[in-house]
NUKOLVO-508561 format. One line per 5 residues: number of its first residue (from 0); for each residue x, y, z of C-alpha. Coordinates in Angstrom, 1 decimal, padded with zeros to 4 digits. Last residue first. Layout:
residues N
NUM = X/Y/Z  ... .
***
This chain:
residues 94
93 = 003.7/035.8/007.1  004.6/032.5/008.2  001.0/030.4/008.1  000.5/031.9/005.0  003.3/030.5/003.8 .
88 = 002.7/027.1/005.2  -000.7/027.3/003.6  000.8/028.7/000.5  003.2/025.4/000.8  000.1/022.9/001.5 .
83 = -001.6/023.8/-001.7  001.3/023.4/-004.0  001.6/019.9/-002.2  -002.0/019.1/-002.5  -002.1/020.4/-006.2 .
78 = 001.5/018.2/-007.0  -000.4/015.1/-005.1  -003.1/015.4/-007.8  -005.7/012.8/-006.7  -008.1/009.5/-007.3 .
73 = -005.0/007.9/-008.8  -001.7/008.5/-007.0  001.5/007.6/-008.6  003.8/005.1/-007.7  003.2/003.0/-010.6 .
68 = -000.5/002.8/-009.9  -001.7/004.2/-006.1  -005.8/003.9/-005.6  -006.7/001.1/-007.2  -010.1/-000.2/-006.5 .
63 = -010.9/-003.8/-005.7  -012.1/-002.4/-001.8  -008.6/-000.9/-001.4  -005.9/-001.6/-004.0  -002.3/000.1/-003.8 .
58 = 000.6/-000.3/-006.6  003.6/000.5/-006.5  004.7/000.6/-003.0  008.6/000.8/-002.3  008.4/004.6/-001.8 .
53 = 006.4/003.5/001.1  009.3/001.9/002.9  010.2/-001.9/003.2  012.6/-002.6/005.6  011.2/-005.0/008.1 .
48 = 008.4/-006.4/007.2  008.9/-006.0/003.1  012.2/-007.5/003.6  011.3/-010.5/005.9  008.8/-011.4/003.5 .
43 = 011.4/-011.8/000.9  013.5/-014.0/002.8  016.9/-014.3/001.2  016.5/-011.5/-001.5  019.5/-009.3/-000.4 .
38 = 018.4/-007.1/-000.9  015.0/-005.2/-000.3  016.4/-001.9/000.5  018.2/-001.3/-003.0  014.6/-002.0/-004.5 .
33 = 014.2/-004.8/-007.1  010.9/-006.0/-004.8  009.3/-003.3/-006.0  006.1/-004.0/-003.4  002.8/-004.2/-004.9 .
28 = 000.2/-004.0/-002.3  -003.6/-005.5/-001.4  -007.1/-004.5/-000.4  -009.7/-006.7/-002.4  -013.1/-006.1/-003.4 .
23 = -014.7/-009.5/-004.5  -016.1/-010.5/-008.1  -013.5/-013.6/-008.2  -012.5/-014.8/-004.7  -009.4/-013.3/-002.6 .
18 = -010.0/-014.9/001.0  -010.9/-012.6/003.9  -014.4/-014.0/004.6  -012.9/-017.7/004.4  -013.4/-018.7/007.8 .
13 = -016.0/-016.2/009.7  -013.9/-013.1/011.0  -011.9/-013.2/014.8  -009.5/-010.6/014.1  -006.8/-012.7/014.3 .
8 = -008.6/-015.7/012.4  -009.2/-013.6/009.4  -005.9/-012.0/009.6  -004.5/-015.3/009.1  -006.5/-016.6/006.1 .
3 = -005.3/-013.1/004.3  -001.7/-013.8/005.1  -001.8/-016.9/004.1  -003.7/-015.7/000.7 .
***
C-alpha cells in the first residue's frame, strides 16, 4: 500500500486513487521470495529492486485480472507463440 500511496503522489493522482479498496482493479506481483536470488532475506525490498528477475514472478494482476498464475501465462499458450515464433525464424532462414 506504500508503494501504491507513493506512486500516487509521483505521478501527481488525487490522494487515495491508487489505494487497494474492495470491488477495485488492482495491478500487483507475487515474487518467490524463496528464490536463490533473493537471499539473503535482510531487506526484502532491496531483493526484488535489485535482483529480482521475471522468472521470480508468480503471479501477475492487471486491472483485478490475473494474467500470470504459478508462472504460467493465463490469457495465452506461450508453447503456441514459441512454436510459432521458430517457423517464423525458419522461414526467415530458408
Amino acid at each position: 500500500i506504500a508503494s501504491s500511496t507513493t506512486r500516487s503522489r509521483t505521478v501527481g493522482t488525487p490522494s487515495g486513487l491508487c489505494l487497494w479498496v474492495p470491488g477495485r482493479p488492482a495491478d500487483l506481483i507475487v515474487v518467490d521470495a524463496t528464490a536463490a536470488a533473493m537471499t539473503p532475506e535482510i531487506d526484502p525490498v532491496a531483493n526484488v529492486v535489485y535482483t529480482a528477475t521475471g522468472s521470480n514472478v508468480l503471479y501477475t494482476v492487471v486491472n483485478g485480472e490475473i494474467l500470470l498464475a504459478d508462472g504460467l501465462l493465463t490469457r495465452l499458450d506461450e508453447r503456441a507463440i514459441i512454436q510459432e515464433a521458430k517457423q517464423r525464424l525458419q522461414h526467415l532462414f530458408a
